[in-house]
BAFI-3210 file (N, C-alpha, C; in Angstrom, 3 decimals, decimal comma, padded with zeros to 6 digits):
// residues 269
n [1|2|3|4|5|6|7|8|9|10|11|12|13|14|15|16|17|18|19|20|21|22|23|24|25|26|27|28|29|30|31|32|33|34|35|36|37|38|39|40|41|42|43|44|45|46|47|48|49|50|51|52|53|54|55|56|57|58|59|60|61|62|63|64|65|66|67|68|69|70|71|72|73|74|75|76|77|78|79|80|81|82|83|84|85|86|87|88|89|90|91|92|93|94|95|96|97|98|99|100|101|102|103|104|105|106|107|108|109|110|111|112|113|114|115|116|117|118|119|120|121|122|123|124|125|126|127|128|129|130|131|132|133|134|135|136|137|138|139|140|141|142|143|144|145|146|147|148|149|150|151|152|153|154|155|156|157|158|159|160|161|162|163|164|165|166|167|168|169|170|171|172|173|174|175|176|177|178|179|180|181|182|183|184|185|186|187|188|189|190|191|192|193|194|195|196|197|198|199|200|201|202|203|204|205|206|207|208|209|210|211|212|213|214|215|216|217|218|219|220|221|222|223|224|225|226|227|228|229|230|231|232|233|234|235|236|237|238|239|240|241|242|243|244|245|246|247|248|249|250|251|252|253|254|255|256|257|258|259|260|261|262|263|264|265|266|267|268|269]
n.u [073,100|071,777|071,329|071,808|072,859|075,429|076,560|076,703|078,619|081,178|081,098|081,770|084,225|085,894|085,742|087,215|089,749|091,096|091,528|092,891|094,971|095,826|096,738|099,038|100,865|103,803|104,448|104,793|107,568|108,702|111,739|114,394|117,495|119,790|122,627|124,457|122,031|120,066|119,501|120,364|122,442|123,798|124,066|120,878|119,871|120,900|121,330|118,806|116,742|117,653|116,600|114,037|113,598|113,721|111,932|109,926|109,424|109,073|106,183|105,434|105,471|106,078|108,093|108,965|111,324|111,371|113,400|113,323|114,715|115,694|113,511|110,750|110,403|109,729|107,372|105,674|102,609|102,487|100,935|102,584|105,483|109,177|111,474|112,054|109,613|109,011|109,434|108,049|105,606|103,086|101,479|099,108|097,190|098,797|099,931|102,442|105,662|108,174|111,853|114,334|117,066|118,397|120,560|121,337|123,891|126,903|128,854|132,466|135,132|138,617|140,674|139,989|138,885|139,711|138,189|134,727|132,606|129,357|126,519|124,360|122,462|123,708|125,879|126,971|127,122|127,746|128,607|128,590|126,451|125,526|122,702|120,952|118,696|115,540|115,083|115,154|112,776|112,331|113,825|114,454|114,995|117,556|118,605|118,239|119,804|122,587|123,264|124,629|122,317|122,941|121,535|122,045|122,219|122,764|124,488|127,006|127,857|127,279|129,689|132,210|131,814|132,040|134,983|136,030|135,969|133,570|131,501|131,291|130,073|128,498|125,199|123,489|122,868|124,425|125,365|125,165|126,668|129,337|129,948|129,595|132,203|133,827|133,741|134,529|136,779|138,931|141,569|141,586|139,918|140,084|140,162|137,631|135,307|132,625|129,612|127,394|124,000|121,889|119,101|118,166|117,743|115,627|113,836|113,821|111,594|108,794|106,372|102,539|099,951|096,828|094,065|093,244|091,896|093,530|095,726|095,290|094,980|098,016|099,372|098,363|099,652|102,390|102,375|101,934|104,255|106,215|107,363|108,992|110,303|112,131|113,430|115,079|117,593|118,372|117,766|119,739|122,422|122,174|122,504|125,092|126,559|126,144|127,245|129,349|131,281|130,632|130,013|127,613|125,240|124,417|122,343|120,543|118,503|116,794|116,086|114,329|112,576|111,023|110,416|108,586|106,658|105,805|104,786|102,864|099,980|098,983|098,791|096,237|093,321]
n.v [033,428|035,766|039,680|040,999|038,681|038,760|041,342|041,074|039,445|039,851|042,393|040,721|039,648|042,046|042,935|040,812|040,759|043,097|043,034|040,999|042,176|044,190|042,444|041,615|043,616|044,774|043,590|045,905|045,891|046,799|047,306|047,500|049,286|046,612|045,566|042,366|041,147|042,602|045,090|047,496|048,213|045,524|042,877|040,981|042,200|041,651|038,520|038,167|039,425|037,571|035,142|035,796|036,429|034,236|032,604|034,017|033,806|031,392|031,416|032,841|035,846|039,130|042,139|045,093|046,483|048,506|050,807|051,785|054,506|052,716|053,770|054,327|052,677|050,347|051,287|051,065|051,199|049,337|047,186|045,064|043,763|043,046|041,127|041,154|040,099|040,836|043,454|045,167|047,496|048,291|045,834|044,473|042,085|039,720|037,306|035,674|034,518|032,758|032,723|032,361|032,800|034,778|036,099|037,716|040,155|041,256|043,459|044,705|046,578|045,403|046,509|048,699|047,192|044,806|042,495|042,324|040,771|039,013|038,228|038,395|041,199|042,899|043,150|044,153|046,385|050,499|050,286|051,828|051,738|051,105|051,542|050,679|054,017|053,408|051,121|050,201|050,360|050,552|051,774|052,405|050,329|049,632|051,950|051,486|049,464|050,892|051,309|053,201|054,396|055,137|056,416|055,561|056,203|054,171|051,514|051,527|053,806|052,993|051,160|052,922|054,456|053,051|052,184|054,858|054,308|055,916|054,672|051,573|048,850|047,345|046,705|044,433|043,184|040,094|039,221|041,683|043,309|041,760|042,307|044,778|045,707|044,513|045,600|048,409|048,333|046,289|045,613|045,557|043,300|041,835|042,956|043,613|042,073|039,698|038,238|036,429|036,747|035,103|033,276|035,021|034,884|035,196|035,586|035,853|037,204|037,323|039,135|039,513|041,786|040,417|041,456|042,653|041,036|041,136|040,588|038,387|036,814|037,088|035,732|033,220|032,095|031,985|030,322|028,209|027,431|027,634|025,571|023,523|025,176|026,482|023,832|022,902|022,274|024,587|026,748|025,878|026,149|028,960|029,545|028,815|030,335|032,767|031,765|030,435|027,692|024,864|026,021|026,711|027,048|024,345|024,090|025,382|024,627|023,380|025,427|027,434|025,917|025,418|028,206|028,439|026,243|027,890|030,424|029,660|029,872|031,561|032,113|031,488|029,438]
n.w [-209,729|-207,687|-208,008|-205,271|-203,803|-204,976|-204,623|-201,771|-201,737|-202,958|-201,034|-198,427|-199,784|-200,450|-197,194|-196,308|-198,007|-197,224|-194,071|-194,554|-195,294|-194,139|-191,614|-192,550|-192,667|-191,294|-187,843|-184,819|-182,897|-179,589|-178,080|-175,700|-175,905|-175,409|-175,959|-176,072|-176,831|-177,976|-180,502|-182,694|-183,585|-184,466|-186,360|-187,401|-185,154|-183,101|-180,234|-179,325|-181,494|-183,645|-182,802|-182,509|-185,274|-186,313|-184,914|-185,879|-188,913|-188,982|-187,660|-189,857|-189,695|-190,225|-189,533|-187,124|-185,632|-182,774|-180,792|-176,983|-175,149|-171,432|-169,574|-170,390|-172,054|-170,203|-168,908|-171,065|-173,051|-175,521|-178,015|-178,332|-177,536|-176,486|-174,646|-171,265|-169,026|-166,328|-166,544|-167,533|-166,294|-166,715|-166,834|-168,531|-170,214|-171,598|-174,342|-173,751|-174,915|-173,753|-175,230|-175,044|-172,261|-169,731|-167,711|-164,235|-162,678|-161,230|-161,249|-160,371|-159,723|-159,709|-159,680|-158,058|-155,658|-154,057|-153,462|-153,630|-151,410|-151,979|-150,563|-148,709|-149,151|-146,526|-146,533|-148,310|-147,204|-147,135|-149,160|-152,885|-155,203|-158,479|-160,948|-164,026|-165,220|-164,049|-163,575|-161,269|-158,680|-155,859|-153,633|-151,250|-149,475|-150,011|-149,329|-146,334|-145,971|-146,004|-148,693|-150,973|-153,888|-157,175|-160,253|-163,859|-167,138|-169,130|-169,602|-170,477|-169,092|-166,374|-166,299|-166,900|-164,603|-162,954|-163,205|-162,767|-159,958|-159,067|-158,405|-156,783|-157,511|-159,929|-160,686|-163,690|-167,088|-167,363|-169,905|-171,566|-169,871|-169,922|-172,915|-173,252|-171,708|-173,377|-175,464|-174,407|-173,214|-173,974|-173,234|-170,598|-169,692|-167,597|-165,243|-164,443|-162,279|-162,164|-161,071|-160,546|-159,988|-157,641|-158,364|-159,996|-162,767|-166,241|-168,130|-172,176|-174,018|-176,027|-176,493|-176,451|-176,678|-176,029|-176,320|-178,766|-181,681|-183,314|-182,388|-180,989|-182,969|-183,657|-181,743|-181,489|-183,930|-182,928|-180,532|-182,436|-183,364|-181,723|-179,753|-181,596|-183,181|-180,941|-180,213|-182,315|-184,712|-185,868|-183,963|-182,145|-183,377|-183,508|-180,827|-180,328|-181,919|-179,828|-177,752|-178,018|-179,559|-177,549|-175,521|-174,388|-171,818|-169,363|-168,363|-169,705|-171,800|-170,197|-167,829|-170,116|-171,111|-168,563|-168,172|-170,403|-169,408|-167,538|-168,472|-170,377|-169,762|-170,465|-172,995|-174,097|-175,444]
ca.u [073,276|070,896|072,356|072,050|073,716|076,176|077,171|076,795|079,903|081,530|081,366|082,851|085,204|086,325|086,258|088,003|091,325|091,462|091,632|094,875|096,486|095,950|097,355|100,063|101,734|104,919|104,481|106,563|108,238|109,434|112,478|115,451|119,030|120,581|123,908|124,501|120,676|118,819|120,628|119,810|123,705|123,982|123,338|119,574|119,567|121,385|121,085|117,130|116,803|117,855|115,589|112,861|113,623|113,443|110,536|108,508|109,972|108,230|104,821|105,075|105,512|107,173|108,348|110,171|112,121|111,651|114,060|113,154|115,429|115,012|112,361|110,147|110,113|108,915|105,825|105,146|101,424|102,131|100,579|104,254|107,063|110,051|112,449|111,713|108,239|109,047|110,721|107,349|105,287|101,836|100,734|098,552|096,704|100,197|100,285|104,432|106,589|109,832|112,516|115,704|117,570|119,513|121,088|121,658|125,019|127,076|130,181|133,095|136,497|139,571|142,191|139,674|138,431|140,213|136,906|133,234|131,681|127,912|125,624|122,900|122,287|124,290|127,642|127,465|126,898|129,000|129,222|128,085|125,581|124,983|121,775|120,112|117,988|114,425|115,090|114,627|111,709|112,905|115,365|114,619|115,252|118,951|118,937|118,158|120,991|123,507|123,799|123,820|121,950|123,165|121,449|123,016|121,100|123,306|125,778|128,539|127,644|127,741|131,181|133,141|131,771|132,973|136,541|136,774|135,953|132,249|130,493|131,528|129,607|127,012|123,820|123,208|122,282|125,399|126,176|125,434|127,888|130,282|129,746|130,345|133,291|134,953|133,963|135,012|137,900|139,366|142,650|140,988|138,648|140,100|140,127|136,254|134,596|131,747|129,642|126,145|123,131|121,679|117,443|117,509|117,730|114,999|113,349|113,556|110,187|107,909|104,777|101,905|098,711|095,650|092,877|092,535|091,830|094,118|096,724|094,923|095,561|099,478|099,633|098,115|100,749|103,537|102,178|101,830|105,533|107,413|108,261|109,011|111,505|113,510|113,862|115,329|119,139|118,787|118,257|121,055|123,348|122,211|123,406|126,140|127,046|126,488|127,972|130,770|131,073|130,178|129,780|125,724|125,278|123,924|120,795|119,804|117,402|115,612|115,439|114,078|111,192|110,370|109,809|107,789|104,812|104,984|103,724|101,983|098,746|098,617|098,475|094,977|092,559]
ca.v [034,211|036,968|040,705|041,020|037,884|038,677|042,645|040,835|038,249|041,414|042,962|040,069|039,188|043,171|042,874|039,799|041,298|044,337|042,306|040,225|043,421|045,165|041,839|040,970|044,675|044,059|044,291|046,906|045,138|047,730|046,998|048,720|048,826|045,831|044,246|041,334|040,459|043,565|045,993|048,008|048,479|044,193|041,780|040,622|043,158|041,022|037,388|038,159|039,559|036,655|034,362|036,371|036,449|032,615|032,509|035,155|033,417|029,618|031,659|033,363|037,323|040,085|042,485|045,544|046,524|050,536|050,875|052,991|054,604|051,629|054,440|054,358|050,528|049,752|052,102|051,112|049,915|048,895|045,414|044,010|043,962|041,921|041,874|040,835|040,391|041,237|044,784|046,136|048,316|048,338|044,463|044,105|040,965|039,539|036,263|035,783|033,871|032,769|032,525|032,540|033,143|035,972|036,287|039,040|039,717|042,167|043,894|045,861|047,083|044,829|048,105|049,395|046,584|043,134|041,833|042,587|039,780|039,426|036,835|038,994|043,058|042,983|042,345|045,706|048,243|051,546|050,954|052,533|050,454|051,460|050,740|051,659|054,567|053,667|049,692|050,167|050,879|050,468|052,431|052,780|048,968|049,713|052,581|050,782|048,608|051,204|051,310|054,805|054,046|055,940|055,384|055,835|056,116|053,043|050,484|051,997|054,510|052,271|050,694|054,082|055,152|051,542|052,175|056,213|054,591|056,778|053,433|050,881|047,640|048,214|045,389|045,117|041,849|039,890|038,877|043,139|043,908|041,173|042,750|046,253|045,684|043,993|046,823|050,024|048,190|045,352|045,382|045,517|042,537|041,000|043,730|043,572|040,775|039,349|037,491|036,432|036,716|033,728|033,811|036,436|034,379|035,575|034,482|036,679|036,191|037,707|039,735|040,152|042,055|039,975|041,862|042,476|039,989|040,626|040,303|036,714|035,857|036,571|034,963|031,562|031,729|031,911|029,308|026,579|027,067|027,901|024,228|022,868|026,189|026,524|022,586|022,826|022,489|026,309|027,556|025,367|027,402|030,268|029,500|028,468|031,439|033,873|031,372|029,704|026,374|023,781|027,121|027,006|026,697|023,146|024,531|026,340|024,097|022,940|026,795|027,764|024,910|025,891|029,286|028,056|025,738|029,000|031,082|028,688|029,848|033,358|031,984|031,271|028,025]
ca.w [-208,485|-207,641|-208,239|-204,192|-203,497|-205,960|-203,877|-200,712|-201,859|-203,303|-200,112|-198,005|-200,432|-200,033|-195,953|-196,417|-198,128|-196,188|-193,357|-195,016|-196,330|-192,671|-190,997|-193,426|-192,221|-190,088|-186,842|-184,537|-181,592|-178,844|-177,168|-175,512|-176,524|-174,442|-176,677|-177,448|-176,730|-178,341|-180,770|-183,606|-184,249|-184,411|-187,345|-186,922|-183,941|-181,594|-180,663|-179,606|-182,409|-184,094|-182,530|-183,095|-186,372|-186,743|-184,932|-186,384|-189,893|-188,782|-188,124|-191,195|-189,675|-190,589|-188,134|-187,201|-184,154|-182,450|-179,680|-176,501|-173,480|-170,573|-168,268|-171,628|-172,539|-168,761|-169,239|-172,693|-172,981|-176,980|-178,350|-178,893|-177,162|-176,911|-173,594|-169,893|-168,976|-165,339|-165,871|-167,424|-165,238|-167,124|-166,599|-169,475|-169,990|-172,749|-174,072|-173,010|-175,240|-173,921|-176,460|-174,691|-170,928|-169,421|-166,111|-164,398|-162,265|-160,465|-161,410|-159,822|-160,681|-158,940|-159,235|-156,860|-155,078|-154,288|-153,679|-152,706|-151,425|-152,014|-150,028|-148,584|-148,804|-145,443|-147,217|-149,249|-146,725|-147,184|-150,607|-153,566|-156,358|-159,570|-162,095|-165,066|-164,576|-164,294|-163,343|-159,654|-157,661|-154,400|-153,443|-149,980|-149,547|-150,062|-148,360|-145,133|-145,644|-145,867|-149,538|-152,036|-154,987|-158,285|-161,394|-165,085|-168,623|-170,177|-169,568|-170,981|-168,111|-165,525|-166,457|-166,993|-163,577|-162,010|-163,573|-162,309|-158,675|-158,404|-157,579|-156,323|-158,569|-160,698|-161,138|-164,915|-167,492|-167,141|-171,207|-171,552|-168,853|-170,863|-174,261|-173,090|-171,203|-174,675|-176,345|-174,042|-172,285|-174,247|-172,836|-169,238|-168,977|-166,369|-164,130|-164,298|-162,182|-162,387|-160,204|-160,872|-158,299|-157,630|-158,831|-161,019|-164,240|-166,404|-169,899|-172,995|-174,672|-177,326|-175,429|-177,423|-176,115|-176,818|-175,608|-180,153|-182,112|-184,409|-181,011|-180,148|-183,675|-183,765|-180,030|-181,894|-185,000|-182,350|-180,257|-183,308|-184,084|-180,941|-179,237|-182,674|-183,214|-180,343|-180,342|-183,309|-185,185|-185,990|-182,496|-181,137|-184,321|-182,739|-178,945|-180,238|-182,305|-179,042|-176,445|-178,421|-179,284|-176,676|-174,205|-173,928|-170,246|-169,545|-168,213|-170,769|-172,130|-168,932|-167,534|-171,024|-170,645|-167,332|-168,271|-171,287|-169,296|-165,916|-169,373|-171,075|-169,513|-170,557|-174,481|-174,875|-175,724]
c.u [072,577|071,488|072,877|073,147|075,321|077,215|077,883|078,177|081,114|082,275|082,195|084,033|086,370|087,195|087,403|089,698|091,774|092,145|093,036|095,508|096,474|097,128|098,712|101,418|102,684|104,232|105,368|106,448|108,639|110,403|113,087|116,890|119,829|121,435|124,267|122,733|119,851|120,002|120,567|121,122|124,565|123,569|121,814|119,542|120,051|120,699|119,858|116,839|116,875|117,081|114,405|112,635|113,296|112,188|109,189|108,403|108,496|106,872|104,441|104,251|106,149|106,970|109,300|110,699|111,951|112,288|113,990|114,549|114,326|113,411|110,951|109,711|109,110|107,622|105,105|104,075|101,524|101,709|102,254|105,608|107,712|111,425|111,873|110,400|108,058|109,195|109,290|105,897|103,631|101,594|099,423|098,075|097,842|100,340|102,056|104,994|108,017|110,844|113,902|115,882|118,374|119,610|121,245|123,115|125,414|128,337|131,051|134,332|137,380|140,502|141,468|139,107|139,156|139,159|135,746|132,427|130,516|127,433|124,121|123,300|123,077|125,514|128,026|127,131|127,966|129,029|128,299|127,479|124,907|123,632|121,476|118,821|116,530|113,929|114,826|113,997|111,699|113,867|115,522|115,498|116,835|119,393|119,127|119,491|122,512|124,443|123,442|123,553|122,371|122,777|122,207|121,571|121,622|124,082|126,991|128,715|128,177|129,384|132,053|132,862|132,306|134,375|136,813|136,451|134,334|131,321|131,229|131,591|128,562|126,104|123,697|123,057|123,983|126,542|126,049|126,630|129,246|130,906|130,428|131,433|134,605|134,788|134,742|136,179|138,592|140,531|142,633|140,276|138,736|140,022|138,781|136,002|133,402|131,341|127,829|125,527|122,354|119,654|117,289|118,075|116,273|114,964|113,556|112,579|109,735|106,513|104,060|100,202|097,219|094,383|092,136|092,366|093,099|095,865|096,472|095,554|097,339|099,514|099,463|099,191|101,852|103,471|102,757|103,489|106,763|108,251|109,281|110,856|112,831|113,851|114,661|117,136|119,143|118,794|119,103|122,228|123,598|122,924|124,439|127,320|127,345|127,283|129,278|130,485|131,434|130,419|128,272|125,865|124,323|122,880|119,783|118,234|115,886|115,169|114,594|112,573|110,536|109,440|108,526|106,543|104,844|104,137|102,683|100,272|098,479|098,432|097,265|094,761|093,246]
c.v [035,553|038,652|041,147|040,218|038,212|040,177|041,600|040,302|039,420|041,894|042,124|039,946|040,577|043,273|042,039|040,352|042,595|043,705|041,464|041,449|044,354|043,653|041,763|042,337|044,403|044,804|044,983|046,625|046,466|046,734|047,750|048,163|047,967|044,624|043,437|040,862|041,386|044,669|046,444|047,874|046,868|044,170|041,176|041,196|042,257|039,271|037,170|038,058|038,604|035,562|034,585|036,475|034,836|032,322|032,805|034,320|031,901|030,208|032,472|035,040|038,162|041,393|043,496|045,922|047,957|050,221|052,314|053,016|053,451|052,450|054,527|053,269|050,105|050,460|052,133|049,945|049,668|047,436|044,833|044,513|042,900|042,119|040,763|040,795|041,299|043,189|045,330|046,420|048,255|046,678|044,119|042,701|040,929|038,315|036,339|034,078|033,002|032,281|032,327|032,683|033,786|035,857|037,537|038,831|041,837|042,760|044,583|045,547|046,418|045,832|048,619|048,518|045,414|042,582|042,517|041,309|039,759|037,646|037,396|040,886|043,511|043,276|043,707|046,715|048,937|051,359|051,211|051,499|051,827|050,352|051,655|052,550|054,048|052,100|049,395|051,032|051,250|050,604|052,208|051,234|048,746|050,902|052,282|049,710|049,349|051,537|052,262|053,720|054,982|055,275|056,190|055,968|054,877|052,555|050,703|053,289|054,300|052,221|052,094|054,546|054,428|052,250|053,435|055,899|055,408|056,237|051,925|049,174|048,098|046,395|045,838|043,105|041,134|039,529|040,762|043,163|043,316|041,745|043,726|046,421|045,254|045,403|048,083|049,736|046,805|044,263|045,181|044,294|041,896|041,762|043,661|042,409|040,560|038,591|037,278|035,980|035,584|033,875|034,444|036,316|034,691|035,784|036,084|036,287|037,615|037,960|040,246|040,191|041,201|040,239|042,239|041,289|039,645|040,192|038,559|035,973|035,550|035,391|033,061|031,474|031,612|030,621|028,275|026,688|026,950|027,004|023,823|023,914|026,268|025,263|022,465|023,190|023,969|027,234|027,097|026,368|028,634|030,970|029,690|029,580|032,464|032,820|030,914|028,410|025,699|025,023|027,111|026,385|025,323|023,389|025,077|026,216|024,093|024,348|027,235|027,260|025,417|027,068|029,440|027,420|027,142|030,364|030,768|029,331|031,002|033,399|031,904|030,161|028,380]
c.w [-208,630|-207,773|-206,190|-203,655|-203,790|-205,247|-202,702|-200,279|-202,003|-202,077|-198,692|-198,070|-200,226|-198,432|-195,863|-196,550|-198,026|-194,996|-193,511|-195,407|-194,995|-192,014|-191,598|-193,275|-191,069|-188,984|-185,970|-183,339|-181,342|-178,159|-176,239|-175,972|-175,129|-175,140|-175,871|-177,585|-178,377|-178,887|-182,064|-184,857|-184,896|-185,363|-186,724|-185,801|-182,601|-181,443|-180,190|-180,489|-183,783|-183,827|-182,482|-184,623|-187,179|-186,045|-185,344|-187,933|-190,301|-188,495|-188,997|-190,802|-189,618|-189,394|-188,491|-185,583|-183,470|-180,899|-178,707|-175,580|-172,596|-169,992|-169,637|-171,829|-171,435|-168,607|-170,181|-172,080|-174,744|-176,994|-178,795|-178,633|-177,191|-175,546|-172,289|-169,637|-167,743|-165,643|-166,354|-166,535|-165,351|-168,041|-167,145|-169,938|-171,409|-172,773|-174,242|-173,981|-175,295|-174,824|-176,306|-173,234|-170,784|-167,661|-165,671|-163,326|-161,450|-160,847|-160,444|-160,719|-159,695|-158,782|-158,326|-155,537|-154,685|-153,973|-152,901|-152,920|-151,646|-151,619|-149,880|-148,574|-147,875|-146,046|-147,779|-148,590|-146,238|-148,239|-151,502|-154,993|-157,588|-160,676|-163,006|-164,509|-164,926|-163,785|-161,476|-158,726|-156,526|-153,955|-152,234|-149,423|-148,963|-149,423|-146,892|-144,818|-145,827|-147,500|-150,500|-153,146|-156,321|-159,696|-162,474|-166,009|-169,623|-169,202|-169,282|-169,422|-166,602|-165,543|-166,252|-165,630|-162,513|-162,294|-162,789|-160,321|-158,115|-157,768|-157,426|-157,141|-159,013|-160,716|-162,732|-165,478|-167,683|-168,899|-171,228|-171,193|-169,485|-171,976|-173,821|-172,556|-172,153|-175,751|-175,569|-173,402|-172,728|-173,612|-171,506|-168,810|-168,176|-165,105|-163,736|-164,070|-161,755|-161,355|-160,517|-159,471|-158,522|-157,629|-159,954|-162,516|-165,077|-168,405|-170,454|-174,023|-175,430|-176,383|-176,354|-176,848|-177,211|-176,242|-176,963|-180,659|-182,754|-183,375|-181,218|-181,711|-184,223|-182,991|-181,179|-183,078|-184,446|-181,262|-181,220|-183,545|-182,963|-180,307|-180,315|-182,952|-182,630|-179,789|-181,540|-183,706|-185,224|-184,923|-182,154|-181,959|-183,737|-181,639|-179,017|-180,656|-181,274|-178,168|-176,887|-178,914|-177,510|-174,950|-173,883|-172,848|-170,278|-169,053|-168,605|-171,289|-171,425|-168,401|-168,693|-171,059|-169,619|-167,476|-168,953|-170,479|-167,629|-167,143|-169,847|-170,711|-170,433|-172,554|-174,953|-175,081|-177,265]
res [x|x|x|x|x|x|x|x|x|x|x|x|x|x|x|x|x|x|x|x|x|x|x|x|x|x|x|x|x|x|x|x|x|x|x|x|x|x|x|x|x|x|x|x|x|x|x|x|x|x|x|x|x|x|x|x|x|x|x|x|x|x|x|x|x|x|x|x|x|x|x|x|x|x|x|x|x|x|x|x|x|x|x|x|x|x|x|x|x|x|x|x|x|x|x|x|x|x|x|x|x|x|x|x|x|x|x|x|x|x|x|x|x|x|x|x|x|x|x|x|x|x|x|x|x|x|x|x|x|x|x|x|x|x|x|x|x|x|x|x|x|x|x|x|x|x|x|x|x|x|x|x|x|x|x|x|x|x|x|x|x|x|x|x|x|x|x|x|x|x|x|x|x|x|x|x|x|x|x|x|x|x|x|x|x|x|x|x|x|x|x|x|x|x|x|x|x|x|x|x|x|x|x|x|x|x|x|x|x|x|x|x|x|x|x|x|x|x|x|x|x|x|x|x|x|x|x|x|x|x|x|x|x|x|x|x|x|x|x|x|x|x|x|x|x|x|x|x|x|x|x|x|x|x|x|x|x|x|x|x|x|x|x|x|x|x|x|x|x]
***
């Protein structure tokens, strides 16, 4: 081998494991703090968290988690997030993972309410709606129908402002709204009811900007593993762990799929 030849290989061989010792660096998922899903203060950060963890595991990547305030997350242009695809704001060409399903739902307080019906926007005017701050665009919307909007900075926000009477029901992710209500009001949970809105079921997936390469080449290591994954005995463990035994909603699956081939495109040849 010639002494040229001999640099040239050298110098590949160099690019080469730069290249693995740059990729082989965890990558840093943004989220926001939304328990039982997403949760810094959780085992494997919540039961996302957990399925990200088995997925990232089967394409062989390591990973860490940075948690923003919600008005932060929804404006984040980073290569890797982890959450709703819908809620963010800067629509980035992202191949979209789904990994899981969340509902969303409606709360109020029964000591103050014996019921608030909900069918259409019509149903709630005069009363008072709470959200997270930064989650709704369209305020006016609800203004037109007669309804104040008040937003919060958390959950826990919401709820305590349901219980003192300041709003009326709050909109929020419906296992959240669950969670937090066992934590800040144990002895209460029946007073808090629930009612889920009918559409606004919505995937929790793995978003990863592939406009780099080194993007296109996670996107393809999460591809080759992801059917195979959440088909699998260890995701059902999983379900089963957040829902209960034989509690995983019987649709789980089939919504989960669905979500999987309306992404499917956005992965790449």
């Amino acid at each position: 081998m010639s002494y040229d030849t001999l640099i040239r290989c050298a110098l590949i061989g160099g690019v080469s494991l730069w290249a693995m010792s740059s990729y082989a660096e965890p990558v840093v998922f943004q989220s926001t703090d939304t328990p039982p899903y997403w949760s810094a203060e959780l085992p494997d950060n919540g039961v996302g968290g957990a399925v990200l963890k088995l997925v990232s595991e089967a394409a062989g990547i390591s990973y860490t988690i940075d948690y923003l305030p919600v008005a932060r997350y929804r404006r984040s242009d980073a290569p890797y997030i982890v959450g709703d695809p819908d809620i963010l704001i800067n629509q980035k060409p992202r191949a979209i993972f789904p990994i899981g399903v969340f509902r969303s739902a409606f709360f109020y307080y029964k000591p103050n309410h014996d019921v608030i019906a909900y069918r259409s926007l019509r149903d709630l005017k005069g009363h008072s709606m709470g959200v997270l701050r930064g989650t709704l665009e369209d305020k006016s919307r609800f203004a037109k129908n007669g309804i104040k909007v008040e937003e919060s900075d958390s959950v826990e926000s919401l709820l305590r402002k349901l219980k003192r009477g300041r709003i009326d029901f709050c909109i929020t992710v419906a296992g959240t709204g669950r969670y937090t209500i066992e934590q800040l009001f144990p002895d209460e949970t029946d007073h808090f009811v629930l009612q889920m809105i009918p559409g606004l079921n919505r995937p929790i997936a793995i978003m990863i900007d592939v406009e780099s390469q080194e993007g296109r080449a996670l996107a393809q290591r999460y591809r080759q593993v992801l059917g195979k994954t959440l088909h699998s005995p260890k995701y059902d463990a999983l379900l089963e762990r957040f829902y209960g035994r034989d509690q995983i909603p019987v649709n789980h699956s089939e919504e989960l799929d669905q979500f999987i081939r309306f992404y499917a495109s956005s992965w790449g040849k």
